[in-house]
C-alpha positions as CSV (number, residue, x, y, z in Angstrom):
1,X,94.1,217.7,65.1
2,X,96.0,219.7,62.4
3,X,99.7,218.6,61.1
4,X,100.8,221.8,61.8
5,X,100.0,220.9,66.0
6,X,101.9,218.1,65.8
7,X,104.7,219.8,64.2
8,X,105.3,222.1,67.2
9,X,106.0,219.1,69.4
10,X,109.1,217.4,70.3
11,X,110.2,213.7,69.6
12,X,108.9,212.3,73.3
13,X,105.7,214.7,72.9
14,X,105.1,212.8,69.5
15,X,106.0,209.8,71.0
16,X,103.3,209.8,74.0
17,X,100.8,211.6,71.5
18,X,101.4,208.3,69.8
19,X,101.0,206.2,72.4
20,X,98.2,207.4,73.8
21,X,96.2,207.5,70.5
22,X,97.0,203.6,69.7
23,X,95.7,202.9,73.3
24,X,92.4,204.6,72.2
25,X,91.7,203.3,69.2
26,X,92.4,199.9,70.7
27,X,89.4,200.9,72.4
28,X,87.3,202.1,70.0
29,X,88.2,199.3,68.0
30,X,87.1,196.5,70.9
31,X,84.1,198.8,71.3
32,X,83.5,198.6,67.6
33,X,83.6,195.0,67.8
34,X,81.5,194.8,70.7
35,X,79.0,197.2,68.7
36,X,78.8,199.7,71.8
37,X,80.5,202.4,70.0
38,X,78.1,205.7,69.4
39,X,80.3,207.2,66.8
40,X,82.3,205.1,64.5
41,X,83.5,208.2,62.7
42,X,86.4,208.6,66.1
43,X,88.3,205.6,64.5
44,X,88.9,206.8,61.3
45,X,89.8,210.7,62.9
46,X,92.4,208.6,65.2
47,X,94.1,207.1,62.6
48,X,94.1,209.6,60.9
49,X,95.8,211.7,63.9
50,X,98.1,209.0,64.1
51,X,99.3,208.9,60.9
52,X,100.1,213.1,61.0
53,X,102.0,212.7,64.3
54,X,103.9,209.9,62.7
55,X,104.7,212.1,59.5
56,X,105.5,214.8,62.0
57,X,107.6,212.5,63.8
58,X,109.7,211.1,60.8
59,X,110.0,214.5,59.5
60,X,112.0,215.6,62.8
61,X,114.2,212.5,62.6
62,X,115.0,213.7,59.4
63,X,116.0,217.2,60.2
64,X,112.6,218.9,58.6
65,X,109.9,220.9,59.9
């Protein structure tokens, strides 16, 4: 997803988005580990979704946007 999605949402929005996308990269990563994953590339997109929902997240604390 793009930042600018995330920064459209509100703090419990964020909050769930982040929630839900730690759950699935848990996963991915026990899948990973497991070596039944099909494409390894999701795991580094999660994070990577993670990460922009947290910056979006800290930047509405903060009084940004």
């Amino acid at each position: 997803m793009d930042y600018k999605v995330f920064s459209d949402k509100s703090e419990k929005e964020l909050l769930d988005l982040i929630e839900e996308y730690k759950a699935k990269l848990f996963t991915l990563r026990f899948k990973n580990q497991t070596g039944t994953v099909e494409k390894t590339h999701h795991i580094r997109a999660i994070k990577k979704d993670i990460a922009r929902a947290l910056t979006a997240l800290n930047a509405l604390r903060k009084g940004e946007k």
